[in-house]
N, CA, C and O atoms as a GROMACS GRO file, in nm:
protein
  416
    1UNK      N    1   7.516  12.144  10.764
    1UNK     CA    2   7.622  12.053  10.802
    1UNK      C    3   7.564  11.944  10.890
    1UNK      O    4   7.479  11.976  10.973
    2UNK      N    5   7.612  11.786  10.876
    2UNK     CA    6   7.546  11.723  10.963
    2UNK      C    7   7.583  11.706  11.097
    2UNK      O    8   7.543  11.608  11.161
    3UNK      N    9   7.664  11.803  11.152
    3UNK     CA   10   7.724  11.814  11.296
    3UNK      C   11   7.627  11.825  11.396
    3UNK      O   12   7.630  11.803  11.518
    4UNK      N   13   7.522  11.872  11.304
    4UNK     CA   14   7.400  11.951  11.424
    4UNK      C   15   7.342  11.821  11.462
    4UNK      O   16   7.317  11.825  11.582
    5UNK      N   17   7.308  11.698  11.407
    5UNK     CA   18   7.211  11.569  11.415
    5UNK      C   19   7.300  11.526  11.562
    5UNK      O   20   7.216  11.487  11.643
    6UNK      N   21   7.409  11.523  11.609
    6UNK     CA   22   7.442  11.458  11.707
    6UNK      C   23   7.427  11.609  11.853
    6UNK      O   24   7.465  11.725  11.838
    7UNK      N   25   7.360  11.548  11.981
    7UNK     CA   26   7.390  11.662  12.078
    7UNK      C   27   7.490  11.678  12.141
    7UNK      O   28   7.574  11.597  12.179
    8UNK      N   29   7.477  11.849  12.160
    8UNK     CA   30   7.652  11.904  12.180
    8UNK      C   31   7.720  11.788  12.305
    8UNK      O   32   7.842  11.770  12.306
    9UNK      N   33   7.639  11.720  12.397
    9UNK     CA   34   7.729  11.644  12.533
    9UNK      C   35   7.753  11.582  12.422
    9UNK      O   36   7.867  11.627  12.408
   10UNK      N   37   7.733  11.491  12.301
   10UNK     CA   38   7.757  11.373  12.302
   10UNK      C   39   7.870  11.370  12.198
   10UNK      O   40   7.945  11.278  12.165
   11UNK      N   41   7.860  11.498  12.155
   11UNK     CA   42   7.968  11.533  12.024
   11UNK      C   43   8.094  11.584  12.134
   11UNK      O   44   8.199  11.522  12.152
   12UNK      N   45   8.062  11.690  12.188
   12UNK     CA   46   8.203  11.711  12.303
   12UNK      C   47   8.239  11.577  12.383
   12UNK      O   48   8.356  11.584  12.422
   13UNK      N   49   8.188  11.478  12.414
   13UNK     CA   50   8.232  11.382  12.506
   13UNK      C   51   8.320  11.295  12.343
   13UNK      O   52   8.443  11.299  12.356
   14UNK      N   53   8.289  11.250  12.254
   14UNK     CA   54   8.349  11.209  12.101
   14UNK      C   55   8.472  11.236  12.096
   14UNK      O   56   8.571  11.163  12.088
   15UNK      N   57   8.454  11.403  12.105
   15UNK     CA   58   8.574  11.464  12.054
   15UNK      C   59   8.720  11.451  12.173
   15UNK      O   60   8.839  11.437  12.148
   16UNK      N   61   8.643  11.464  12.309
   16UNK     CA   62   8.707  11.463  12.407
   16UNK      C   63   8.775  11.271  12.426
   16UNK      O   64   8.880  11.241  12.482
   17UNK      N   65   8.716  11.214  12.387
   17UNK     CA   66   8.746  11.091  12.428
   17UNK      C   67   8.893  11.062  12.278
   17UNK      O   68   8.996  10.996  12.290
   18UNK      N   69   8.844  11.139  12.158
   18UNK     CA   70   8.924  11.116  11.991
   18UNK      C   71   9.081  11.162  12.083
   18UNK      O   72   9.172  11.082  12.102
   19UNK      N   73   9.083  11.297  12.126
   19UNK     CA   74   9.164  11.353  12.199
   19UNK      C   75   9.249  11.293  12.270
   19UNK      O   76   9.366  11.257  12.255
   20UNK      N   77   9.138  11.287  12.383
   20UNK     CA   78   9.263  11.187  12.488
   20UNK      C   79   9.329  11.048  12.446
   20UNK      O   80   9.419  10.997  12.512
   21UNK      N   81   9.270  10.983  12.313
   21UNK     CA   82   9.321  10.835  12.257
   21UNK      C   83   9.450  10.840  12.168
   21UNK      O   84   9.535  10.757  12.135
   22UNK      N   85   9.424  10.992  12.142
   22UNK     CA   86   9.567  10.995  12.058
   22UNK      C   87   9.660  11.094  12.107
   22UNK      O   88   9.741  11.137  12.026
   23UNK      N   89   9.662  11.137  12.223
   23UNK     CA   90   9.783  11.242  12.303
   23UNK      C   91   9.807  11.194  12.400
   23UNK      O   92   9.895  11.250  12.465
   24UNK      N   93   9.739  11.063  12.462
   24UNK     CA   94   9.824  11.012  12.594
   24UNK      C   95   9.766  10.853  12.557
   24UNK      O   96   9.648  10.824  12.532
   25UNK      N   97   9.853  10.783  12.560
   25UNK     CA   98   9.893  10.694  12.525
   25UNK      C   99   9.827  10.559  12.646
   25UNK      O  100   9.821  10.578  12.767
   26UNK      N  101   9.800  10.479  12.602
   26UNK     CA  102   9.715  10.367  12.719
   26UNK      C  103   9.836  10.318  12.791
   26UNK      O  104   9.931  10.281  12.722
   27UNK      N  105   9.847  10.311  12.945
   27UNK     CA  106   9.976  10.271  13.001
   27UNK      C  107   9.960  10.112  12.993
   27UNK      O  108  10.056  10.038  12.973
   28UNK      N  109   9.798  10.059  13.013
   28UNK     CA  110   9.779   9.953  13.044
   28UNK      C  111   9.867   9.856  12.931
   28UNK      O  112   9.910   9.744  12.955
   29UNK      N  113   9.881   9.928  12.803
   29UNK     CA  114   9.902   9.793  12.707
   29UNK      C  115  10.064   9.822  12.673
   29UNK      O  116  10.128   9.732  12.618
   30UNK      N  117  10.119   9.929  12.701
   30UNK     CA  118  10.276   9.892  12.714
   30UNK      C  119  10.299   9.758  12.827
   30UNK      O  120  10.396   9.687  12.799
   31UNK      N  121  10.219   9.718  12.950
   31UNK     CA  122  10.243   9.628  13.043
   31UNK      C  123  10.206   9.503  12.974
   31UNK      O  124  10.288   9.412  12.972
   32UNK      N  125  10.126   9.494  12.935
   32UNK     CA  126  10.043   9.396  12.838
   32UNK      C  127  10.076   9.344  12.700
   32UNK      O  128  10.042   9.236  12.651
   33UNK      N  129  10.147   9.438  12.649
   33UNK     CA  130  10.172   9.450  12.489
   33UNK      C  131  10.230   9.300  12.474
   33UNK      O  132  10.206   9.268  12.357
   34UNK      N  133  10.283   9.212  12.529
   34UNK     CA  134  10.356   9.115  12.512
   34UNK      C  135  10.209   9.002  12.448
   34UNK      O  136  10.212   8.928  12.349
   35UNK      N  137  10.098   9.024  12.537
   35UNK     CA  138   9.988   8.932  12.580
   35UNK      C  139   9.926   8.985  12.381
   35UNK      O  140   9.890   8.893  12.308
   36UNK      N  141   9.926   9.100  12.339
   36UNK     CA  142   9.840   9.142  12.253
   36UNK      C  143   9.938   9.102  12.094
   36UNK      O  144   9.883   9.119  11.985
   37UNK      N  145  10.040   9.064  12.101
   37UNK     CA  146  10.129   9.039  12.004
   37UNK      C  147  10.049   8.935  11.908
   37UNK      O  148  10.051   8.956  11.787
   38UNK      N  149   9.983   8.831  11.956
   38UNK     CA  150   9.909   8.726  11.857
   38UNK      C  151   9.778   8.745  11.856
   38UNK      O  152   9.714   8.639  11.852
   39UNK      N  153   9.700   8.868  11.857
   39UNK     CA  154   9.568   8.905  11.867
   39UNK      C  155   9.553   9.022  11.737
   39UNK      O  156   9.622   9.122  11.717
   40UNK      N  157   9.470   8.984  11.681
   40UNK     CA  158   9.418   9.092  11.569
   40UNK      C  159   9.336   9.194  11.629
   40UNK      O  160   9.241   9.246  11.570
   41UNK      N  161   9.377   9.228  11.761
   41UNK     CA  162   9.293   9.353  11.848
   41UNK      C  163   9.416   9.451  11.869
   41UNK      O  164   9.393   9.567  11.901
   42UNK      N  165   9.579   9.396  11.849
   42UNK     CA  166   9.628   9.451  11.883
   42UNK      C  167   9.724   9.627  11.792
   42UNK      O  168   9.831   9.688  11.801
   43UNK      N  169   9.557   9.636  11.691
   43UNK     CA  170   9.643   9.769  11.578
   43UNK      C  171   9.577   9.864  11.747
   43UNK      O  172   9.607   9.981  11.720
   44UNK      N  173   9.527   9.867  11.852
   44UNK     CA  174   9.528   9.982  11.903
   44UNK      C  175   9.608   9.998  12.046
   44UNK      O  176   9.568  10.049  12.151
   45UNK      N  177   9.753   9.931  12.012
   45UNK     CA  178   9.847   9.952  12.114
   45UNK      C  179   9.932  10.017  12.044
   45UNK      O  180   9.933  10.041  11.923
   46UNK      N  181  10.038  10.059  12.171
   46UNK     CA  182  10.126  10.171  12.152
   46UNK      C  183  10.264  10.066  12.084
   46UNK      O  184  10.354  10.118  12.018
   47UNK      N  185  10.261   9.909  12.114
   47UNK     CA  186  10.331   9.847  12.029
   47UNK      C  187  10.315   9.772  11.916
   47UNK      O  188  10.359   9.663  11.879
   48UNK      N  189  10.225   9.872  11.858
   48UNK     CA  190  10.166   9.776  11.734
   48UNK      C  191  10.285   9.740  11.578
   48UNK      O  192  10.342   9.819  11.503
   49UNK      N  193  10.284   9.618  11.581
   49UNK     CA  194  10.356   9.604  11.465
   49UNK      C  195  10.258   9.565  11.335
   49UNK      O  196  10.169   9.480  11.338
   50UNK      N  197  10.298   9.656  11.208
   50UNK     CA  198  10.216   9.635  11.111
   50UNK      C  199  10.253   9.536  11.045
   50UNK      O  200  10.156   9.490  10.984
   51UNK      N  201  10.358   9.474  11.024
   51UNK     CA  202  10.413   9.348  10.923
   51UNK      C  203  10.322   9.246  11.018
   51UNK      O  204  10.227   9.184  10.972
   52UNK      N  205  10.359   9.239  11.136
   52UNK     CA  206  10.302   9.116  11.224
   52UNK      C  207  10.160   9.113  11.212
   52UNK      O  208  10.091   9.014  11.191
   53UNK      N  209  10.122   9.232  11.226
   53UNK     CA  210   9.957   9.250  11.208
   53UNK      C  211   9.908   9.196  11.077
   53UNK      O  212   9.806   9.127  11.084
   54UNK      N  213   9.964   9.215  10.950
   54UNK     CA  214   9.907   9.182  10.824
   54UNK      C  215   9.976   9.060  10.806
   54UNK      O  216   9.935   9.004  10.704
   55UNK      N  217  10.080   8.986  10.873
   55UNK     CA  218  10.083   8.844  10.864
   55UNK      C  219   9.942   8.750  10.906
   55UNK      O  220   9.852   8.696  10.842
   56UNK      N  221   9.980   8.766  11.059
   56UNK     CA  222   9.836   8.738  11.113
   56UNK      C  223   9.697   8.760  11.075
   56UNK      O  224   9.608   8.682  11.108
   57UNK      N  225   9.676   8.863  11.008
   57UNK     CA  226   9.554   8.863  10.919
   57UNK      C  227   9.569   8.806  10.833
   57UNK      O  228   9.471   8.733  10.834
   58UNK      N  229   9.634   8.778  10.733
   58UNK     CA  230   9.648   8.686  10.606
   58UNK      C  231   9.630   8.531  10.641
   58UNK      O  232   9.571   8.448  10.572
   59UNK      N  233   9.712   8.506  10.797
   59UNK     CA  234   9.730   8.363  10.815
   59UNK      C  235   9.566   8.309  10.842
   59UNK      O  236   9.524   8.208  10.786
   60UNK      N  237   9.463   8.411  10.956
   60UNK     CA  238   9.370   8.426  10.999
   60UNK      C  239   9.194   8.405  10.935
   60UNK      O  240   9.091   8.343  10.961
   61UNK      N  241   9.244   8.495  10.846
   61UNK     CA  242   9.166   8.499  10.714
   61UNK      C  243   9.142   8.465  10.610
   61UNK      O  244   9.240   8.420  10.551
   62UNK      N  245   9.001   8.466  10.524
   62UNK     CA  246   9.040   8.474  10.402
   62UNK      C  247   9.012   8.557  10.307
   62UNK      O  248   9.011   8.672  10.351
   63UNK      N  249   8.988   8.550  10.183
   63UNK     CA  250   8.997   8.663  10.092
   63UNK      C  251   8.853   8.756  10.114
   63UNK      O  252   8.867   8.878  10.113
   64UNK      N  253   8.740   8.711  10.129
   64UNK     CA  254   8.614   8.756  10.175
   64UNK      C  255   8.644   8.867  10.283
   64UNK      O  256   8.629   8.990  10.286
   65UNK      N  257   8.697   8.758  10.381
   65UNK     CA  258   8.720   8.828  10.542
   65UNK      C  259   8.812   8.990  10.498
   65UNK      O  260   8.796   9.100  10.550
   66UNK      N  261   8.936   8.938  10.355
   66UNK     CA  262   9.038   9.043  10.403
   66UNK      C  263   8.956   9.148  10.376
   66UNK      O  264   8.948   9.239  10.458
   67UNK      N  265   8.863   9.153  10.221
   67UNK     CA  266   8.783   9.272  10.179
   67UNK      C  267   8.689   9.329  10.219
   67UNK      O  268   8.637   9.425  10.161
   68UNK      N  269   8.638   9.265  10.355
   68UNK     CA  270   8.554   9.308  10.465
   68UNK      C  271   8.645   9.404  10.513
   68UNK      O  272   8.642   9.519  10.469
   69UNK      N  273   8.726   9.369  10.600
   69UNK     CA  274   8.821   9.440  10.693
   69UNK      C  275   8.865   9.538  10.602
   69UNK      O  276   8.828   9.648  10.642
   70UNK      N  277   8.939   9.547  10.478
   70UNK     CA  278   8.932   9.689  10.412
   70UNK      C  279   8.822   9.781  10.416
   70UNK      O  280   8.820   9.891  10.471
   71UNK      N  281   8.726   9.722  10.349
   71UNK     CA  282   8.616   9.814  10.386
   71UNK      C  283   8.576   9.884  10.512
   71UNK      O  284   8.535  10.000  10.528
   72UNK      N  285   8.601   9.774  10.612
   72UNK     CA  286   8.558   9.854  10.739
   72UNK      C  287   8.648   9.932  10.790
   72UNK      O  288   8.598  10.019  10.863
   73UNK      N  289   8.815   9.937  10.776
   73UNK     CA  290   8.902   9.986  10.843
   73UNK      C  291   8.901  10.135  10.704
   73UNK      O  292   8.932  10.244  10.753
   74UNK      N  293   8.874  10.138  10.577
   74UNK     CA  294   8.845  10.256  10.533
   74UNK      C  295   8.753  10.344  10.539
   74UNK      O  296   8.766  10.464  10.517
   75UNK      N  297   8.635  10.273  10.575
   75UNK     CA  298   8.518  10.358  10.664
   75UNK      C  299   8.588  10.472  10.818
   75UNK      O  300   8.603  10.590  10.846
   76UNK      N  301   8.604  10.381  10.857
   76UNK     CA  302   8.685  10.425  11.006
   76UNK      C  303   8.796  10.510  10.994
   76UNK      O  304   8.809  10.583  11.093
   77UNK      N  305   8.910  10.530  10.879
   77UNK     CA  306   8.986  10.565  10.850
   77UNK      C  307   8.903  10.746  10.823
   77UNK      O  308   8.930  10.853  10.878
   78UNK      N  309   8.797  10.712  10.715
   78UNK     CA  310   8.728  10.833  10.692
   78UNK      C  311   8.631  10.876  10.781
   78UNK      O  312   8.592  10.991  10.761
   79UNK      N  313   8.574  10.811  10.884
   79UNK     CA  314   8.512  10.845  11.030
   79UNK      C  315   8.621  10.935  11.075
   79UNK      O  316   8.602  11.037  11.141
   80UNK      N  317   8.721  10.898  11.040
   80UNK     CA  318   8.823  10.944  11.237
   80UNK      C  319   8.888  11.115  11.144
   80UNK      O  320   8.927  11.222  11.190
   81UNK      N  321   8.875  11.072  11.023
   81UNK     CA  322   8.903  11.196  10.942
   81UNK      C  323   8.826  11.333  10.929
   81UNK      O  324   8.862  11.450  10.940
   82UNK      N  325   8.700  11.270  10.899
   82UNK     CA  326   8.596  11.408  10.900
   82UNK      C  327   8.579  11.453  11.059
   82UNK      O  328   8.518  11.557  11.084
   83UNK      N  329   8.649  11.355  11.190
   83UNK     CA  330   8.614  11.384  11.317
   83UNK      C  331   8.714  11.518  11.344
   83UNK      O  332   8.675  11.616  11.408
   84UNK      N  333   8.848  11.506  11.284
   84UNK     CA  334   8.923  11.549  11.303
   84UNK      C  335   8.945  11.667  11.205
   84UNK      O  336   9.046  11.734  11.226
   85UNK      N  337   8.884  11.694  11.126
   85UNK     CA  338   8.891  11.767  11.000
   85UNK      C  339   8.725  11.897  11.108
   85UNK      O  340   8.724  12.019  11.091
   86UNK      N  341   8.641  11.839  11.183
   86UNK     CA  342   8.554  11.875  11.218
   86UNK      C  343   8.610  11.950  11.375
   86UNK      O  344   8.558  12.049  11.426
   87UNK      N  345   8.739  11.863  11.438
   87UNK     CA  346   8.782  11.961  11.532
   87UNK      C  347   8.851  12.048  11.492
   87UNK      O  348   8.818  12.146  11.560
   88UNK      N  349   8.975  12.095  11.381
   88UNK     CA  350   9.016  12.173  11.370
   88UNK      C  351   8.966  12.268  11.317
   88UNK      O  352   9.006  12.381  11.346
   89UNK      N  353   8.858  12.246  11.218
   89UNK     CA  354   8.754  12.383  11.190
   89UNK      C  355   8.679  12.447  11.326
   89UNK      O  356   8.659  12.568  11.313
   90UNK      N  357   8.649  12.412  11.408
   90UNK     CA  358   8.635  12.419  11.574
   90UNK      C  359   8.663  12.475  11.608
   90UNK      O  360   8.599  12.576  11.637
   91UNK      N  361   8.788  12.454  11.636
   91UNK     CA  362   8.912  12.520  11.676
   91UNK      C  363   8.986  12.648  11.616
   91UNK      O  364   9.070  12.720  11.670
   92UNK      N  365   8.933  12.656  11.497
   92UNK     CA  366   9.002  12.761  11.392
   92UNK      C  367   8.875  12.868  11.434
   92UNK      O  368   8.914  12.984  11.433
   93UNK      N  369   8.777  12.858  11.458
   93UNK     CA  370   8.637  12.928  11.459
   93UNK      C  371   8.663  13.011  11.582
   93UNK      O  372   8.624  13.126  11.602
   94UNK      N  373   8.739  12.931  11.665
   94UNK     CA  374   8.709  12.988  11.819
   94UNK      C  375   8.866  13.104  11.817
   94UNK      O  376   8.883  13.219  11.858
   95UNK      N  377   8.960  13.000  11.746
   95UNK     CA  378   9.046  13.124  11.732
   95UNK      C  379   9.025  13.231  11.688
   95UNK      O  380   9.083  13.328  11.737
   96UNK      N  381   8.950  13.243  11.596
   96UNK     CA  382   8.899  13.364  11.545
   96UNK      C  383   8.791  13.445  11.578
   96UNK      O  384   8.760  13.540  11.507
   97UNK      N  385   8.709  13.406  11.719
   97UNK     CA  386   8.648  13.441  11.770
   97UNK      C  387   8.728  13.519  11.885
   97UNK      O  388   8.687  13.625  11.932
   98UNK      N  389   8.832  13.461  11.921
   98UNK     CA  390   8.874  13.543  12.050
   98UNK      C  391   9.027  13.618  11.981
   98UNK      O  392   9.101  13.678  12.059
   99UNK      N  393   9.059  13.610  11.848
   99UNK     CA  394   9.099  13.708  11.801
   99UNK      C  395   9.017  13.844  11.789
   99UNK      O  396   9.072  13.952  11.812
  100UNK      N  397   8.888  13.836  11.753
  100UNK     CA  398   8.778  13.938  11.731
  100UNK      C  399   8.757  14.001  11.833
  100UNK      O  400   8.707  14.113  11.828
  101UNK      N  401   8.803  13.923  11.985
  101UNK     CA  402   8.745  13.946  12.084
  101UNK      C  403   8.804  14.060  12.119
  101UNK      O  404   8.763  14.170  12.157
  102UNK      N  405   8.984  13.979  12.083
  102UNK     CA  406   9.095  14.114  12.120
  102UNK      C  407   9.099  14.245  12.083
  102UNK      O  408   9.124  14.351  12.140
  103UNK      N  409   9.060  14.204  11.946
  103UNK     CA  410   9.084  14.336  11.863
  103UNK      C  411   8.990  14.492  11.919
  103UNK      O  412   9.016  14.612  11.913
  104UNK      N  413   8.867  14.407  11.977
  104UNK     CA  414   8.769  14.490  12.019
  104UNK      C  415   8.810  14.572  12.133
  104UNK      O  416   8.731  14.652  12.182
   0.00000   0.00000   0.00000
């Protein structure tokens, strides 16, 4: 598996950081969110609008640019997938480790 190529701090600090980005929420950009409304930075707020977002990219861009940005946002899409597909096997391992533990 290629889990082993990265070291365990740097894979636990990954996972720990994947974690905290999607169970607690950035306070800074609910205060802000107003400022991020005409910025193509703003798919990682808690007020992200997707119609507005793919206006602004269309208006922004062009056809080159859009099939870049697919590509890269489906890369990332399948990054954040195998990350997460890689914690819950993790997680399923350890459950079943301290199920084993009980049983004993």
């Amino acid at each position: 598996m290629g889990t082993e190529d990265v070291p365990l701090d740097d894979k636990a600090k990954r996972m720990r950081d994947l974690l905290s980005s999607f169970y607690s929420p950035d306070p800074s950009s609910t205060n802000d969110a107003s400022s991020n409304h005409g910025s193509l930075d703003a798919i990682d707020t808690t007020s992200f609008d997707a119609d507005q977002y793919m206006n602004l990219l269309i208006r922004k861009s062009n056809l080159e640019a859009l099939l870049q940005r697919h590509v890269e946002m489906a890369a990332e899409i399948k990054n954040i997938d195998t990350d997460l597909q890689m914690l819950v096997y993790e997680n399923y391992n350890k459950f079943i480790s301290a199920t084993d533990a009980i049983k004993r």
